[in-house]
C-alpha positions in Angstrom: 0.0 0.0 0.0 3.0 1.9 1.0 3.8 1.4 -2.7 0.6 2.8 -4.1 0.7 5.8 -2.2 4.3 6.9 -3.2 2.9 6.2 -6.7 0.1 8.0 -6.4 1.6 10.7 -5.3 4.2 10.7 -8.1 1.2 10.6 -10.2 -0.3 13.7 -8.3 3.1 15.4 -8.5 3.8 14.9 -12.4 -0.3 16.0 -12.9 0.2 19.3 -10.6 3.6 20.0 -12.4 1.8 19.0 -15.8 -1.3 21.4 -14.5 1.2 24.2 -13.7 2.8 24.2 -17.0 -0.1 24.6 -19.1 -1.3 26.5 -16.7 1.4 28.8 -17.1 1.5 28.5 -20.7 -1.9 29.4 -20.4 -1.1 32.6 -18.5 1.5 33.7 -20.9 -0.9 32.8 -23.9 -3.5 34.8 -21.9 -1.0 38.1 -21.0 -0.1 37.9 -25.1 -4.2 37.7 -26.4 -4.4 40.8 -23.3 -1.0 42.6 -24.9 -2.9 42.1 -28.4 -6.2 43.1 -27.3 -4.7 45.8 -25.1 -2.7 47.2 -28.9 -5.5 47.3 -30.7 -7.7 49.0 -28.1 -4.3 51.7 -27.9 -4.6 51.9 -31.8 -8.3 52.1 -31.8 -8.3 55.4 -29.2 -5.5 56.6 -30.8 -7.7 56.7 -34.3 -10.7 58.0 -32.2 -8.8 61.1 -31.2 -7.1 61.7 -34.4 -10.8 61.4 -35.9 -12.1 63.9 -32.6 -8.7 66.5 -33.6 -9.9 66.0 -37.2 -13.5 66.8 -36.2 -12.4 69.5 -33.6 -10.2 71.3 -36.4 -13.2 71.5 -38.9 -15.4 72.7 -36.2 -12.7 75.7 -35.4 -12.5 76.4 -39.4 -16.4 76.8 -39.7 -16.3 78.9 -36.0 -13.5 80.9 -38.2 -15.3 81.4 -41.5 -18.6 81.8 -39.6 -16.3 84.7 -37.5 -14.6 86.4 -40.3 -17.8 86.4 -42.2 -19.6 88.3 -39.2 -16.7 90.8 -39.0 -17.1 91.4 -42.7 -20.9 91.6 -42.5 -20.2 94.2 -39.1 -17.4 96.2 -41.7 -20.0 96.7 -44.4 -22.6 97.7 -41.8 -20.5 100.0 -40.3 -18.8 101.5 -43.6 -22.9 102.0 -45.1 -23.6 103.7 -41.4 -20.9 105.7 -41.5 -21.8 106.7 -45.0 -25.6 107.5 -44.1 -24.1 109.8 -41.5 -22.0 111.0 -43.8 -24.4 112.1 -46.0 -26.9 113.0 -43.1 -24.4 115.4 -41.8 -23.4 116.9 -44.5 -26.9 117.6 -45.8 -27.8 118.8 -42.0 -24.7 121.6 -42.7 -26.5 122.5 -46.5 -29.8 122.6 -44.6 -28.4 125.1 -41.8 -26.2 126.6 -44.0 -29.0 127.6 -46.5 -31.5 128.4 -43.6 -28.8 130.8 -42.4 -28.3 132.4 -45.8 -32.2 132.5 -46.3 -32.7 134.5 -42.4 -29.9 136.7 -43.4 -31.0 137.6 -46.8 -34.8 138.3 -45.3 -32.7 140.4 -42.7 -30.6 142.4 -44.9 -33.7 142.8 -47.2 -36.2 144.2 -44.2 -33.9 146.4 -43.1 -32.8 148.1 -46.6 -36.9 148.4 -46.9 -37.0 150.2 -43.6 -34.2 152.4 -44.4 -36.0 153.4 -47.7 -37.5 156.5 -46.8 -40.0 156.3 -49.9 -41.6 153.2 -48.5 -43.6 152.0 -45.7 -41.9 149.3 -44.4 -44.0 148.5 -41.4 -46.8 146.3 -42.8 -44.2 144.5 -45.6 -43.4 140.8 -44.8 -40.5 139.3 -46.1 -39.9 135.3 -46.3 -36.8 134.0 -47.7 -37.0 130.0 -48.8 -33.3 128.7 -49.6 -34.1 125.5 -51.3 -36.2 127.3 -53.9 -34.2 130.6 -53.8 -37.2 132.7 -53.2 -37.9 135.5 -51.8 -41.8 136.2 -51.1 -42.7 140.1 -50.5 -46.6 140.0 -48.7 -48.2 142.6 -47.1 -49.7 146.4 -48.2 -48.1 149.2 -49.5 -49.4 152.6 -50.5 -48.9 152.6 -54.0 -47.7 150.6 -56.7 -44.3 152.9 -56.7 -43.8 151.2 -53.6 -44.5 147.7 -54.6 -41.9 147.9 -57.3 -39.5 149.5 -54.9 -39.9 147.1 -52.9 -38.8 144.5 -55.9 -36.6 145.9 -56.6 -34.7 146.5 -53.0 -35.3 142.5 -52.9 -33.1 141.8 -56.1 -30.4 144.1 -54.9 -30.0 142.6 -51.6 -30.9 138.9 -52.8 -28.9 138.5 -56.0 -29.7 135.2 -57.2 -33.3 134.5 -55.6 -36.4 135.1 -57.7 -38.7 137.8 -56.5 -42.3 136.7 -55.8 -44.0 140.0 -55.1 -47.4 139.6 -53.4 -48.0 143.4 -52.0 -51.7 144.6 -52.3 -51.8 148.1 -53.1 -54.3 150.2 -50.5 -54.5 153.2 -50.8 
């Protein structure tokens, strides 16, 4: 019996060194399918980030054409509003400018009426419209001596403007 057991143990022995041997060729076969599987997963992250840098690098190009195309929309708003203002100044400047030249011309032309001694001033309006260079005479006078004095006081002192004489002679 003595006998059996050593043999059965020398059986046992050569199965557990048997059992360790493929079980560590199993564990190196296993660490090289886990090195393999572990490459590929490395190659397939590495491809998913060069795809997401791809991605991410488009996405900044459309963020920069959708940018530059703003600033150029901005530009040519800001050129055309400048422009408007441009124009809306320097008409504003015509306007005063011509509503300046039109008070002073009705100005200078009231006052050379009034220091015409052969005319009655008093009741004579004078309006002056720039854009139409007019001058408009309304009001009465005494005679029609006066009324073409007072025309022609007007054309002296608003060279340039038509004359539209509308004094009513009363006598």
């Amino acid at each position: 019996m003595r006998s059996m057991m050593i043999g059965t143990g020398l059986v046992m022995a050569t199965m557990l060194v048997t059992g360790c041997e493929h079980t560590r060729e199993g564990v190196e076969k296993d660490a090289e399918n886990a090195a393999v599987r572990s490459e590929q997963a490395a190659e397939k992250t590495a491809e998913a980030t060069r795809e997401a840098g791809r991605d991410v690098a488009q996405a900044a190009d459309r963020a920069g054409d959708a940018t530059r195309e703003a600033a150029d929309k901005t530009a040519e708003a800001t050129r055309e509003a400048a422009g408007t203002a441009a124009n809306a100044t320097r008409d504003a400047a015509a306007s005063a400018a011509n509503t300046g030249d039109a008070a002073q011309q009705t100005l200078q032309i009231k006052t050379a009426l009034m220091a015409d001694a052969s005319i009655d001033a008093s009741r004579i309006d004078v309006d002056t419209e720039a854009s139409t260079k007019t001058v408009t005479l309304k009001g009465l006078v005494r005679s029609t001596a006066e009324k073409a004095t007072a025309t022609r006081i007007a054309s002296e002192k608003a060279p340039g403007y038509r004359i539209s004489n509308n004094l009513e002679v009363r006598r």
